[in-house]
N, C-alpha and C positions, 0 to 999 in steps of 0.2 A: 302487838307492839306498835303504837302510833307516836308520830314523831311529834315535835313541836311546829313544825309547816304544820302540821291537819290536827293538831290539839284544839285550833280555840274555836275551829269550824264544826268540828266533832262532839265538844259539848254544848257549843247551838244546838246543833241537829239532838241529843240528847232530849236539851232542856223541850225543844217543840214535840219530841215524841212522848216525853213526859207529860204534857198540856192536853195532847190530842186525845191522852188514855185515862180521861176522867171519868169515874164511873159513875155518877150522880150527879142530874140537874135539876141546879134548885130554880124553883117558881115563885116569882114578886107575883102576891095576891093584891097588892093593892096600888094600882096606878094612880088614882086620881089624886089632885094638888089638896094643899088647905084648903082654898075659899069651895074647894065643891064638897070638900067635905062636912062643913058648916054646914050648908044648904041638902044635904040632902037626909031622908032619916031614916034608917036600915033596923028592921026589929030584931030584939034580942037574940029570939030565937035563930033568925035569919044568919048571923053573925056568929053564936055557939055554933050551925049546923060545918057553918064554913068553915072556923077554924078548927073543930075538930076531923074534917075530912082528911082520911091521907093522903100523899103527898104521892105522886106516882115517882116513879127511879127506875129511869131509862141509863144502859147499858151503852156505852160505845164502845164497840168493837173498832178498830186500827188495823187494816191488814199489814204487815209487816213486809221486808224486802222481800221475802222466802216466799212469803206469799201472793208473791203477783203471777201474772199470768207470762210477762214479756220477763225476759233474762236483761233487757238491756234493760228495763223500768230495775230490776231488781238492783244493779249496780249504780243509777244513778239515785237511788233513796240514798248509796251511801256515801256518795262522793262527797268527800268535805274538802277541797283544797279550793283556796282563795285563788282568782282569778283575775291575778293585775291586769290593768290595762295599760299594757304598752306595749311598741311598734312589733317587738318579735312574737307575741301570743296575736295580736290582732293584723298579722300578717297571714299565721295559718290558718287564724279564724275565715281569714276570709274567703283563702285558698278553699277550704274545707265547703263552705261557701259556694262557691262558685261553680266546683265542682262536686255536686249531690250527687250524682251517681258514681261516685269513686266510692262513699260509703253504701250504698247498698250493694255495688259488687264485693265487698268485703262484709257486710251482711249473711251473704249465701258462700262466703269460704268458711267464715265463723262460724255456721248452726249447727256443722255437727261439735266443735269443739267447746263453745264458749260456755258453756253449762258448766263441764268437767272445770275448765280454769277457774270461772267465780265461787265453785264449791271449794279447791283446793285453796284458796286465798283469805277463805271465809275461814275455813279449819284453822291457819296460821295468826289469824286476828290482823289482816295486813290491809292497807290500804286499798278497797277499790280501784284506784286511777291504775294500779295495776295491769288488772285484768283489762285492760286499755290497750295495754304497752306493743303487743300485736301489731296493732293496728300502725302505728309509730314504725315498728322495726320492720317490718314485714308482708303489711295491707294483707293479713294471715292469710300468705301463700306458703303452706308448707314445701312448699319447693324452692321458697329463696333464697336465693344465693349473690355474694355479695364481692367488692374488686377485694375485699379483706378476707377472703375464707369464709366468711361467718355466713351461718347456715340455718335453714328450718324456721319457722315461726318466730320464734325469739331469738334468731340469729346469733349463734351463739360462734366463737372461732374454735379452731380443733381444739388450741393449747388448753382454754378453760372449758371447752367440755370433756376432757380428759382429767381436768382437776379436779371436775366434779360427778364425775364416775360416768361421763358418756361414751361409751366404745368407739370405738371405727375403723372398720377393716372392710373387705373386698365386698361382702357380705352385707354390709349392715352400716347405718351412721345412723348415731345416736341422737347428734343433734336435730335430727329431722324428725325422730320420733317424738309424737304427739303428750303422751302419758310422761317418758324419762327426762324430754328438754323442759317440760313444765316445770318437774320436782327441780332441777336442775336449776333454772332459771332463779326460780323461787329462793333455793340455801342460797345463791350469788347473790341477788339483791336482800336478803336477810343477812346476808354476813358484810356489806356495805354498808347499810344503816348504821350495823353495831361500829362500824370503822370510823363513821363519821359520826358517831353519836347524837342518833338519831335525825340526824338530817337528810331529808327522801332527799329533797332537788340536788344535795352534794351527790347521795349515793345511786341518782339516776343519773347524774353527770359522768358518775365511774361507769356505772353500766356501760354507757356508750364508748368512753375512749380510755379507761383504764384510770385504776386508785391512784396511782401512781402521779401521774399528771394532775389533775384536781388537788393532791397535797400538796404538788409542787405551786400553784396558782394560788393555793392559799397562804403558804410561808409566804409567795412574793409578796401577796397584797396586804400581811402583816407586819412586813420589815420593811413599806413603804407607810404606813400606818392606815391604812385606806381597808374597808369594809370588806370582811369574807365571805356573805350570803354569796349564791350562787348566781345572782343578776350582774355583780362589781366584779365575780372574776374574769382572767384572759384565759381564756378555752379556746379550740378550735373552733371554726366556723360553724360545721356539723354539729359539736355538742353546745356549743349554744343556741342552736336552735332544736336539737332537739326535747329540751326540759318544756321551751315553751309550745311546740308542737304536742305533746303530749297534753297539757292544758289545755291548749285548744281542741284538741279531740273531746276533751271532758267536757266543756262548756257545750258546744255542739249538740253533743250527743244527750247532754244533759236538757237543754233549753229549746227543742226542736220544735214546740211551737212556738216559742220568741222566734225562731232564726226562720219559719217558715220551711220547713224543708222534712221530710216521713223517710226513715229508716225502717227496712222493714223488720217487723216481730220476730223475738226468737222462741221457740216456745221453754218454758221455767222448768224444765223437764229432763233427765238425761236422755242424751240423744245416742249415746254410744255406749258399749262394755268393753271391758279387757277379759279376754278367754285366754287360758293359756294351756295350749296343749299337748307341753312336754316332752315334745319331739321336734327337728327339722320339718316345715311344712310348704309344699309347691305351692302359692298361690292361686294356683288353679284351681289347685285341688280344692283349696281351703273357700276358696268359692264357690265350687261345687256345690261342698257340704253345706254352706251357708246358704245356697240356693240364692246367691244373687251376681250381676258382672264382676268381671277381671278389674274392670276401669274403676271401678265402686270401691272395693276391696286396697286397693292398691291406695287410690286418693286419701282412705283412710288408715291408710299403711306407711306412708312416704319414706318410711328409714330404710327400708329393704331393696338395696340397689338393684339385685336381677330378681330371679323367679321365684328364690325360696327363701326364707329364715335364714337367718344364722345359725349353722350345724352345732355350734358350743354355744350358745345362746345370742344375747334374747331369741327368744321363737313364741313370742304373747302377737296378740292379734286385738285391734280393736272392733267390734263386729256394730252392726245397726242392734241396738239393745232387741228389736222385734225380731231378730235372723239368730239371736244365740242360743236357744232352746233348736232349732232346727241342724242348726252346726254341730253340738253336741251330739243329736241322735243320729247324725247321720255318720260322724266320727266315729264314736263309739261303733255301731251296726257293720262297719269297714275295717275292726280289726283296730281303730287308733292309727290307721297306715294313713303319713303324712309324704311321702313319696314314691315316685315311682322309678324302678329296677330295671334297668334291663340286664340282660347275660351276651355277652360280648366274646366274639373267638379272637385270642390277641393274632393279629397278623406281621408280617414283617414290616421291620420299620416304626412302627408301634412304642410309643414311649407314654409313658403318666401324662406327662404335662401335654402329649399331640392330644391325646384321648382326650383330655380334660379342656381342650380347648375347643376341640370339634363337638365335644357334646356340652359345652359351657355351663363347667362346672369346674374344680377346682383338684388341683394332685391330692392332697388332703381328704377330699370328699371320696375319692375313688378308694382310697388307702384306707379309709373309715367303714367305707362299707365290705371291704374285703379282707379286715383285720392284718393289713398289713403294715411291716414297719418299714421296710425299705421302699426303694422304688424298680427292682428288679421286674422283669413278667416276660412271661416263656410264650415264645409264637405257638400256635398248635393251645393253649389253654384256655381255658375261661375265666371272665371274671365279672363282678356288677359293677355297673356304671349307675350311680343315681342320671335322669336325665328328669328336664321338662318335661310335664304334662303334656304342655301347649310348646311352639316352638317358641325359643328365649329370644328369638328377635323381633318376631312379631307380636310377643308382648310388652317388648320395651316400646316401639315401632307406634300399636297405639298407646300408648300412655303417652308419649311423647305430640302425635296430634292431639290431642284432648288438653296438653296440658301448656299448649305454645299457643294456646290463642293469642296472645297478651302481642303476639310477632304475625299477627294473622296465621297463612298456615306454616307455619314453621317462622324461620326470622329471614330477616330482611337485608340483604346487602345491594351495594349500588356499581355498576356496571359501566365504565370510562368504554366507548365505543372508539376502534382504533380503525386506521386505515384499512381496509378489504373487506371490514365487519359488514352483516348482512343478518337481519332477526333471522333467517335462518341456519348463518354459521355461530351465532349468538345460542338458538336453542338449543344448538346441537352440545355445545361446547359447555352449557351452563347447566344440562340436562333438564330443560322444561322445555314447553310448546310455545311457538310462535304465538299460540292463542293467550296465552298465560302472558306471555309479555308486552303484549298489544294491549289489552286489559289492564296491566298492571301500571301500565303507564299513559293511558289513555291516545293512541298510537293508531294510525290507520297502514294496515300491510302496504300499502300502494308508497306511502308515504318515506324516499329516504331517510337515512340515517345523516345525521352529521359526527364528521369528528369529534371526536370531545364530547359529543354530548353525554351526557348521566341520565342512565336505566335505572330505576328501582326493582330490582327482583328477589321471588319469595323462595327461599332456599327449604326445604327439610333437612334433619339430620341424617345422616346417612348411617347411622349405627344406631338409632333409635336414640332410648331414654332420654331424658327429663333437659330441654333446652332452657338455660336466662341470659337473658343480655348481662353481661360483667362491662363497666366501665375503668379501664383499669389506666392509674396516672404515673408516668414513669420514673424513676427514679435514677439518681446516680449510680452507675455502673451495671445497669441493669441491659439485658441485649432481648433480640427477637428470642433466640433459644431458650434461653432460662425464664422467660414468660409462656413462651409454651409448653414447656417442660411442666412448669407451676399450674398452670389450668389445663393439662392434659387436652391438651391441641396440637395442631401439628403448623408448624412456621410458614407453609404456604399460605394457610387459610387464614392467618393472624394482617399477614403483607396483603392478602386479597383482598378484607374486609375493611382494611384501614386504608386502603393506595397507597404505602408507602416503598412498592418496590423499586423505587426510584432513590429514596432513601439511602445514604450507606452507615451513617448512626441515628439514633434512635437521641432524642434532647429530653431532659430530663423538665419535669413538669407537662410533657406531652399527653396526652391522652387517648389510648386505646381503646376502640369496642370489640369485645370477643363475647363469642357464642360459648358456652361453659356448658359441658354435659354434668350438670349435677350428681348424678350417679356415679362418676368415675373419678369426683377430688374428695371422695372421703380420706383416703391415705396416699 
């Protein structure tokens, strides 16, 4: 289904792959002009021998997109979208530009994925600049997270990945899975086009900020009588520039020796499989059997907030396609056991939800593995507790350094130095080392502090999993509580990281930074 934006580029590209796959070239036997052919005298024979010689018929072969070697070659044979030139595409051009190593760090988030998207895009007959769009929403950090809710690689918000069948519970968020927010992604923008009849740059304008809006911007600009392409409407700031950032990624990406600047290869291969092994499975575990790390496993996991699957599903697994013959036989050889049991004496005081909390796992999870339907339990009895493999903090714990680089180690807040402070009532207070903050700020111990001055220091999470900076812009009626309540923070830490405990309301159009533990705003 191709729109009329990439129609007339699309049968270019046709018409030149039609030219390229000529099977037969013909040979001019005779170059020379008139006057030399006068002059010169070629015997009969000479002349039969020649034109009845045959004619050789050379083959050209074409390798097609499928057939290259690099995934990103394979996606730019098919790019067909026109490439205006003007100030908002050759603003990110440049941006993109300038900064070359912003696409090759998204290079190596993209290798194990981008195989799977340009195959599932290819299947639907959809536009290439697509399997781009990543890159746009997300610089494909499956861990993104946004001041809108919108999450995972294609940053989808809860409301429409629940319209379009993505789950999200304690357990599990959809939108971060790699395989479900693809298909996801994919019916949204195919049921976009059809809304704008066929128009991509309309129906990438809804991607971003909603159908809704874009129809509104289009009745204005026709009961003022003025042009409805997507360059003439009033959009917000963000979705107008992002139709032409997307562009620009294409051009880029497409033209890398015009622009001077190497992306590296991805290889035309898949790089990942879906296993699915029909049970709740502990991550550990399941990297056990795959014979490879926690961190591995998990990075290729991103929907699964703590240790294990979803006990009522999803429980599918994407593994290194070279790890899933290994995974199998070692599952299989283990019984298909995806968790581990312990047997527990209930003690006094003892209730479902303490247990389920100290062994961090869920009332549900214990009642399932005990066939029970109440939440009754008798001191003096027994019962099974699923628990962790591994301990669930120190697997959240590292996934959480590995995956906060982007904050160096962990994120970064800034430190107003008050009367009596001293880097050593500082470390103590802020829980890091004098050495870390000398460092951090390029500081000699010998060296006072002044009032007022401003520290930069690197904080960790202190509950593990998956840290982003959320830039969030305030609104009317909105207070410190009901924004920490919404990104599951706690209101000191919100007052801490912004100074504003000085503060006694919050002004609307302000703008907050918060640390968001992505694992814990699925629901």
């Amino acid at each position: 289904m191709k729109s009329r934006f990439f129609l007339a580029s699309a049968l270019l590209l046709a018409g030149c792959q039609i030219t390229n796959t000529t099977n037969t070239v013909e040979e001019q036997t005779n170059t020379t002009n008139k006057n030399e052919e006068a002059s010169v005298q070629v015997p009969a024979a000479s002349v039969q021998e020649e034109t009845t010689q045959p004619v050789a018929i050379e083959k050209v072969i074409v390798a097609t997109p499928q057939d290259q070697d690099d995934v990103w070659k394979r996606i730019t044979m098919q790019l067909t979208a026109d490439i205006p030139e003007n100030k908002r595409v050759k603003y990110y051009r440049n941006w993109y530009l300038r900064y070359p190593g912003h696409l090759k760090t998204v290079a190596g988030r993209a290798e194990p994925f981008l195989y799977y998207i340009t195959e599932e895009i290819e299947k639907r007959n959809l536009p290439l600049e697509l399997a781009l769009l990543p890159i746009v929403e997300s610089s494909f950090d499956q861990f993104a997270y946004s001041h809108g809710r919108a999450a995972g690689l294609w940053q989808i918000i809860p409301d429409t990945g629940r319209r379009f069948g993505l789950e999200q519970n304690w357990w599990y968020d959809g939108r971060r899975d790699v395989v479900e927010s693809t298909q996801a992604a994919l019916d949204l923008l195919e049921y976009l086009n059809r809304k704008f009849d066929g128009d991509w740059l309309h129906a990438l304008a809804a991607y971003n900020t909603g159908e809704g809006r874009v129809f509104r911007a289009i009745r204005k600009n026709k009961a003022a009588g003025k042009p409805t392409d997507f360059w003439s409407l009033d959009l917000p700031k963000e979705t107008s520039g992002y139709v032409p950032k997307l562009l620009a990624v294409a051009d880029v990406i497409k033209n890398q020796k015009k622009y001077g600047i190497a992306i590296p290869a991805i290889p035309n291969e898949p790089a990942v499989e879906l296993v699915k092994p029909g049970t709740q499975m502990d991550l550990a575990m399941a990297a056990s059997y795959a014979g490879m790390k926690l961190k591995d496993l998990q990075n290729l996991n991103p929907a699964y907030n703590h240790w294990a699957t979803s006990p009522d599903g999803p429980n599918h697994l994407l593994l290194p396609i070279d790890k899933v013959d290994h995974f199998n036989s070692q599952f299989a050889s283990n019984g298909r056991q995806g968790m581990k049991v312990v047997r527990y004496k209930v003690k006094s005081g003892d209730t479902l939800s303490v247990l389920a909390q100290k062994h961090k796992t869920t009332t549900k999870q214990i009642q399932r593995a005990n066939n029970m339907s109440g939440s009754n339990i008798r001191v003096g009895r027994h019962i099974l507790i699923p628990v962790a493999m591994q301990d669930g903090e120190s697997i959240s714990a590292q996934l959480a350094a590995r995956t906060q680089k982007s904050h160096g180690s962990g994120y970064r807040t800034t430190y107003v130095v008050k009367s009596g402070d001293s880097l050593w009532t500082i470390a103590r207070s802020e829980k890091v080392s004098i050495d870390q903050i000398t460092k951090w700020n390029g500081l000699s111990k010998n060296k006072p502090l002044r009032i007022g001055q401003k520290l930069t220091l690197w904080k960790n999470s202190t509950t593990g999993g998956v840290i982003r900076t959320v830039y969030y812009k305030v609104r009317s009626g909105d207070n410190l509580s009901a924004i920490a309540q919404r990104y599951k923070v706690k209101v000191s830490d919100l007052v801490k990281w912004n100074q504003i405990s000085g503060q006694k309301y919050l002004k609307p159009g302000q703008k907050l930074k918060l640390y968001v533990d992505v694992t814990k705003v699925s629901v």
